[in-house]
C-alpha positions in Angstrom: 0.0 0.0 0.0 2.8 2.4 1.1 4.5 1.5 -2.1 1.3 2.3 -4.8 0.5 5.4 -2.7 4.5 6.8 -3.4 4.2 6.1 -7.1 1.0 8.2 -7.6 2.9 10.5 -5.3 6.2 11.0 -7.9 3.4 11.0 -11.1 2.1 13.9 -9.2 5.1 15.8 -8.6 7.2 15.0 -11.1 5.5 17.4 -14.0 6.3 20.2 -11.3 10.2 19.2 -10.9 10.7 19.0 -15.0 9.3 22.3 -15.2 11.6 24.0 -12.9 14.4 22.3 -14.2 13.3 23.3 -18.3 13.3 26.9 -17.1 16.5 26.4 -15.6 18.9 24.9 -18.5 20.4 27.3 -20.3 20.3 28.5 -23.9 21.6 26.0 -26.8 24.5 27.4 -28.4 23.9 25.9 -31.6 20.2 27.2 -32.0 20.2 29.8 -35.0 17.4 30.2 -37.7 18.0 29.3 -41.7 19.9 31.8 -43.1 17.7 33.9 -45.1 17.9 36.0 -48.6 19.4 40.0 -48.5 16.9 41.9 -47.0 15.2 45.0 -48.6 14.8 48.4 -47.8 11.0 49.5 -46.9 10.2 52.6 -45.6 11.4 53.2 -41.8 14.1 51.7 -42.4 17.4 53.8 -41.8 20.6 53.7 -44.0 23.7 54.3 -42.6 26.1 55.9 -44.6 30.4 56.3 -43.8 32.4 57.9 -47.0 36.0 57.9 -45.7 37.4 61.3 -44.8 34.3 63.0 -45.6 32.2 63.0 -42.1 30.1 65.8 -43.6 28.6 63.1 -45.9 28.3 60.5 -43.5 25.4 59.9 -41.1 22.4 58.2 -40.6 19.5 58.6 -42.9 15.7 57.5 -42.5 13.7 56.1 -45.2 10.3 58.1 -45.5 6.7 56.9 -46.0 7.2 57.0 -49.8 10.8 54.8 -49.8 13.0 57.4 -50.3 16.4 58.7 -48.4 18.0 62.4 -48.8 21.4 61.9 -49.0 23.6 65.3 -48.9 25.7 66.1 -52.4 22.9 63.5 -54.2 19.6 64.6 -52.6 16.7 62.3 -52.9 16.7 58.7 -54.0 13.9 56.0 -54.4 15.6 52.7 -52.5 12.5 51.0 -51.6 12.6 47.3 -52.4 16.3 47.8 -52.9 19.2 45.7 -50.7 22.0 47.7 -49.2 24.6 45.9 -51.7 22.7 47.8 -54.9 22.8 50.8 -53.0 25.9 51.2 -52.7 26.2 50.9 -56.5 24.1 53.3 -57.1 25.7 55.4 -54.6 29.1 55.1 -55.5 28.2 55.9 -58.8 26.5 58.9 -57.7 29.0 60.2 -55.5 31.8 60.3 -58.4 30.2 63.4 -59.5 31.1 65.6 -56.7 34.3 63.2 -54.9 37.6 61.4 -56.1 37.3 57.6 -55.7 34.5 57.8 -53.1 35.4 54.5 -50.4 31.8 54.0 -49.1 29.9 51.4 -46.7 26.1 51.3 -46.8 24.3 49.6 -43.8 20.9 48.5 -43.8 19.4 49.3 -40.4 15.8 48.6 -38.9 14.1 50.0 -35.9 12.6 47.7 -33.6 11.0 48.0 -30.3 12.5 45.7 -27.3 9.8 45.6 -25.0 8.7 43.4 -22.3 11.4 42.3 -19.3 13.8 44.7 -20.1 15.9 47.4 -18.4 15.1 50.2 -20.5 12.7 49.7 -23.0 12.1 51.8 -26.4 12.9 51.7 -30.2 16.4 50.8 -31.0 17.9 50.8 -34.5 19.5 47.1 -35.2 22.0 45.8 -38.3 21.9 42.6 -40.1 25.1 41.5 -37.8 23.7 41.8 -34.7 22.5 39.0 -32.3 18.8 39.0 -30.5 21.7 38.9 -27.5 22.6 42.6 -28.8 19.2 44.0 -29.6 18.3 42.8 -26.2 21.4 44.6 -24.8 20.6 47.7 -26.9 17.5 47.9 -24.2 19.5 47.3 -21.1 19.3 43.8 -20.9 16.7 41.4 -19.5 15.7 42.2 -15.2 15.8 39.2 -13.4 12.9 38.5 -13.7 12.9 38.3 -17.9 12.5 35.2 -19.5 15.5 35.0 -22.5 14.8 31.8 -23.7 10.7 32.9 -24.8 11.3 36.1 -27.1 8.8 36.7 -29.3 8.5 38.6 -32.6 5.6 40.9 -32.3 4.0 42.1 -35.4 0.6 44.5 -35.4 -0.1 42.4 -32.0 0.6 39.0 -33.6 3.1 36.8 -32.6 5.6 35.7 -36.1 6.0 31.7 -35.9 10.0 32.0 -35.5 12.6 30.5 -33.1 14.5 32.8 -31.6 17.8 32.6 -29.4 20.4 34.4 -27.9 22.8 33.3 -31.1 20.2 34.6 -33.7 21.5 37.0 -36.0 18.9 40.2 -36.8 19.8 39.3 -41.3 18.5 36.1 -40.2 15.2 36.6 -39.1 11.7 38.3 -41.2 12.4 41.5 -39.4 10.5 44.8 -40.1 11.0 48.3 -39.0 7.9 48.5 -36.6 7.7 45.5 -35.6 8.7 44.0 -31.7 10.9 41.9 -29.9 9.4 41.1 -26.4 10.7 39.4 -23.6 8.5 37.7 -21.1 8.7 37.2 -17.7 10.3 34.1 -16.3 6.9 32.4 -14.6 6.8 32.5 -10.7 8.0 28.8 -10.4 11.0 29.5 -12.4 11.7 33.0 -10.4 11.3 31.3 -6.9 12.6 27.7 -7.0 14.2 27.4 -3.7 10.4 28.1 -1.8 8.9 25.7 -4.2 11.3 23.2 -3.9 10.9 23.9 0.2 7.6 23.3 -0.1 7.1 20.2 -2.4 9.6 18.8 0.0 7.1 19.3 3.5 4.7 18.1 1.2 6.0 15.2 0.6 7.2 14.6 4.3 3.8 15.1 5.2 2.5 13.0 2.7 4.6 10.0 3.7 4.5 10.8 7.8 0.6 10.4 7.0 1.2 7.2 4.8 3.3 5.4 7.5 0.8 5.9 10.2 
């Protein structure tokens, strides 16, 4: 009797124990999502542009409603639907009117809310290199009581079906200007495992002082 009433004892607890122990493992280093195609600029975006020796030039530009950039020297240009790599054709091209031999680097950039379990929430801009580790650190980093391993990717209030890690790079992932990264909070059992681990074991030393009566 003692022995059947100790196994529907460990069925019941042992959900409880996997649970804690899931929230506790850490990240998988090798978790990282299919690498995906160059992505375009839409409007929102930002470009970030660095001609060598010519800080004047340089800077960060936003791309307005209508998918186009102002760009000093050149003035506007429709880049919409283009990748950074044609860009930069098109603007090297451009700037040989005005500059010797122009040496230029074009960044795609996207601004994307970290919101959630962070220290200091807001829009940050992110490039294709980054990690969701960086955009995270962007905000602060996750408080204690965020939940790294459960980001989501927040779109218009939906949640984009995606896998996302620490190791995750931003050129990676179907990322929009607009659209969120949130970090949950770590549930209560994960955030207090030492007073639920105190009190499944009175439990169960209740439990079995009542069994062996």
């Amino acid at each position: 009797m003692f022995r059947s009433n100790c196994t529907v004892l460990a069925m019941i607890l042992l959900p409880w124990l996997a649970t804690v122990e899931a929230d506790a493992q850490p990240v998988p280093a090798a978790q990282s999502a299919r690498s995906a195609p160059s992505p375009t600029l839409l409007p929102g975006d930002i470009v970030r542009l660095q001609i060598w020796r010519e800080p004047d030039l340089s800077g960060e530009f936003p791309v307005d409603h209508t998918g186009t950039v102002t760009f000093p020297k050149i003035g506007p240009l429709r880049v919409s639907d283009e990748t950074a790599e044609s860009l930069k054709a098109r603007l090297v091209a451009a700037f040989q009117e005005v500059l010797r031999n122009p040496s230029i680097e074009v960044v795609h950039l996207r601004r994307v809310n970290v919101l959630g379990a962070v220290r200091t929430p807001g829009l940050y801009p992110v490039d294709p290199t980054m990690t969701i580790a960086d955009a995270v650190a962007l905000a602060g980093g996750a408080t204690p009581e965020g939940n790294r391993r459960e980001i989501e990717l927040l779109r218009g209030g939906e949640r984009i079906a995606v896998k996302l890690a620490d190791v995750v790079r931003i050129a990676d992932l179907p990322l929009r200007s607009g659209d969120q990264l949130f970090v949950p909070e770590r549930s209560w059992i994960a955030r207090n495992p030492g007073v639920l681990a105190a009190s499944l074991s009175a439990s169960v030393s209740l439990i079995i002082a009542v069994f062996l009566r």
